[in-house]
C-alpha positions in Angstrom: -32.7 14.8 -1.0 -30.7 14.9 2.2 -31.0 11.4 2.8 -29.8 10.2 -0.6 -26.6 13.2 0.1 -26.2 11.3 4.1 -25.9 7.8 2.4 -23.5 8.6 -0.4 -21.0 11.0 2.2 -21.6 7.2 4.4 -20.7 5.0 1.5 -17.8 7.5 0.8 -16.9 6.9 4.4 -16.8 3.6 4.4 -14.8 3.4 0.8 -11.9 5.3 2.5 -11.6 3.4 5.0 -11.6 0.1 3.2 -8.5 1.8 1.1 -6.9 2.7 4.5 -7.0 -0.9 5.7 -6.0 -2.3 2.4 -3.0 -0.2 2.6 -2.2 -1.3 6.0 -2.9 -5.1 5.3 -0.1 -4.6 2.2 2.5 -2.3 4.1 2.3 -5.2 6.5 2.6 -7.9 4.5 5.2 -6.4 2.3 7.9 -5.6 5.6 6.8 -9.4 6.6 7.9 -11.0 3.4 10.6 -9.0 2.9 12.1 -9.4 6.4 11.4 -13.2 6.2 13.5 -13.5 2.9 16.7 -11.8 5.1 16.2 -8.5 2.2 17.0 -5.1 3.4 14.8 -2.7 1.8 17.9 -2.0 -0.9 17.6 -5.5 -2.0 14.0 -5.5 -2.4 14.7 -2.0 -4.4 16.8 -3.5 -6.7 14.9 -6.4 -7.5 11.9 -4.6 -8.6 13.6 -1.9 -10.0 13.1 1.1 -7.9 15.0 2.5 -4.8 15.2 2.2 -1.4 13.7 5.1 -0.4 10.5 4.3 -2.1 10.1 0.5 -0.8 10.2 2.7 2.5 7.3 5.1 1.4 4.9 1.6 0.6 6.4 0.1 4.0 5.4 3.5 6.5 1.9 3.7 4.2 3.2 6.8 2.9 2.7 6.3 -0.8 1.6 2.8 -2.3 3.1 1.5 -5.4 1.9 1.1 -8.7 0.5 -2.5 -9.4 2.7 -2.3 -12.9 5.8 -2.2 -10.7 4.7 -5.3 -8.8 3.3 -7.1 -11.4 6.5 -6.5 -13.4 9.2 -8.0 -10.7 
């Protein structure tokens, strides 16, 4: 039994920090394209329909953004 509880708390483990790297790779990405467009984060905003502040919180890997939002723009 505690092997089986060791190998799922490992695959949890490795699950989270697939997600953390995922959400570096797109805050990357996403200050990459937007900087080689010449867009401030405003601009960016304001095509996809949300503010400033919140293209920030996906850019520092605070909070990531809803696939509906992108998918929508």
């Amino acid at each position: 039994m505690v092997e089986i509880v060791d190998k799922i708390r490992y695959a949890l483990t490795v699950e989270e920090n697939r997600q953390e790297e995922n959400k570096m790779e797109f805050r990357n990405h996403l200050m990459e394209l937007r900087k080689q467009k010449g867009w401030s984060q405003e601009q960016l905003g304001e095509r996809i329909g949300v503010i400033r502040q919140t293209v920030s919180k996906w850019e520092t890997g605070d909070t990531t953004p809803e696939m509906v939002k992108l998918i929508g723009a």
